[in-house]
C-alpha positions as CSV (number, residue, x, y, z in Angstrom):
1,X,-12.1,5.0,-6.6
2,X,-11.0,2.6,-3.9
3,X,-12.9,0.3,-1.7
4,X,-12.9,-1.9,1.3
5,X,-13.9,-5.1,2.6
6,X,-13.5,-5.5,6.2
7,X,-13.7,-8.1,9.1
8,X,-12.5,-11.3,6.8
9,X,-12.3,-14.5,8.8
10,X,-8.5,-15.2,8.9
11,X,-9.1,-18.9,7.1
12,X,-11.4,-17.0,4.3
13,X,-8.8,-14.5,3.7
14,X,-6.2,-16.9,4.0
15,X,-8.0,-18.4,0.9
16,X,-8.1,-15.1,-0.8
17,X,-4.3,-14.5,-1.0
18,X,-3.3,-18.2,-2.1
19,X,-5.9,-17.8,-5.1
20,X,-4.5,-14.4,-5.7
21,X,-1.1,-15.9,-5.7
22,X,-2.2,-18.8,-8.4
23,X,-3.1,-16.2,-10.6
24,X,-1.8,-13.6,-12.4
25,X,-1.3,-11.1,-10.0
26,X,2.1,-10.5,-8.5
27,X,2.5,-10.3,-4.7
28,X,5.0,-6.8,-4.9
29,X,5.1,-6.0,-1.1
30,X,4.8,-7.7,2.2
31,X,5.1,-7.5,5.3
32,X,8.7,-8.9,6.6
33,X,9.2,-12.2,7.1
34,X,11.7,-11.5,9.7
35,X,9.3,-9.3,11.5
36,X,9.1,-11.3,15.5
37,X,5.0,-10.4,14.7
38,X,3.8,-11.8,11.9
39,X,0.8,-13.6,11.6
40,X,0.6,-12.8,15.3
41,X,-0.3,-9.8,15.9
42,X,-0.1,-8.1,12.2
43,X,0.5,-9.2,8.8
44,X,0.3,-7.7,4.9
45,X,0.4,-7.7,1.1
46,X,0.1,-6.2,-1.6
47,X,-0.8,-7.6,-5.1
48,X,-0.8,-6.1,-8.8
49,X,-2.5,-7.0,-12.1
50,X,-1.4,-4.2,-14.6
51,X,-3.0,-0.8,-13.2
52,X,-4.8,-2.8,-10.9
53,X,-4.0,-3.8,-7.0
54,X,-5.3,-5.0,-3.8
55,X,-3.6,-4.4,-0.6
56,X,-4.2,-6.9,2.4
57,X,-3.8,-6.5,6.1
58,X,-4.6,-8.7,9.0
59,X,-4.6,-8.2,12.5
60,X,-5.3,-10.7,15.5
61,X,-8.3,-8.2,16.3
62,X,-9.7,-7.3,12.9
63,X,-8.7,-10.1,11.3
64,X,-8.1,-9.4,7.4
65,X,-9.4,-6.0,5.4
66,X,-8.8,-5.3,1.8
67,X,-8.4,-2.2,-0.1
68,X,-8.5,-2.0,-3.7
69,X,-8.9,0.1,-7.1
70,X,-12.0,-0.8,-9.0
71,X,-13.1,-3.4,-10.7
72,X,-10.6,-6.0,-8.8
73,X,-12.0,-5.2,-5.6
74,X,-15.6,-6.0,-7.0
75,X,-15.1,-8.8,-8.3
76,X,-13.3,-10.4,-5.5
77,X,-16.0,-9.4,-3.3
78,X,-18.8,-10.8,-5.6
79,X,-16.8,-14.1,-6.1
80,X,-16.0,-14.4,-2.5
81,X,-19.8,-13.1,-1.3
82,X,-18.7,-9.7,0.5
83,X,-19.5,-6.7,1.1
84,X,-17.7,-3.8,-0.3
85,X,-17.5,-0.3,1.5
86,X,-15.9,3.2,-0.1
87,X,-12.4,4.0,1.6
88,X,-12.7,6.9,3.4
89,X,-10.7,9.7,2.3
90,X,-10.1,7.8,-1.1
91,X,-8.3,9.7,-3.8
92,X,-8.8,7.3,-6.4
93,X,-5.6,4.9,-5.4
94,X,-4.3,2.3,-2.7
């Protein structure tokens, strides 16, 4: 099953990714670099651990929202103080 955390302060989630990155997760998709809007107006990554992964995506309105497969999404939520929320339509992936 998949989850969600939404409305992440950008400096919190900020955070999130740079602790994700000093681990052992592997950042396998991003947004473009080369796109004229990033980290103005959109932004996102995606991160995987073995069957596990976490997909980030920020907005200038939203701010940041993760989705996730189980237990990664837990436990960044409990180690971060969050609240998770089911994904909507989730078949069980990201």
């Amino acid at each position: 099953m998949s989850f969600k955390i939404e409305f992440i302060e950008t400096e919190l989630g900020n955070r999130m990714l740079e602790a994700l990155k000093q681990r052992d997760w592997k950042l396998t998709q991003q947004y473009s670099p080369l796109a004229f809007d990033k980290g103005i107006d959109f932004d996102s990554y995606t991160f995987k651990n073995g069957e596990q992964s976490l997909y980030f995506e920020w907005t200038n309105w939203f701010e940041w929202e993760v989705t996730g497969t189980s237990p990664a999404i837990e436990d960044l939520a409990r180690a971060y103080g969050l609240t998770l929320k089911p994904e909507q339509g989730s078949a069980g992936g990201v």
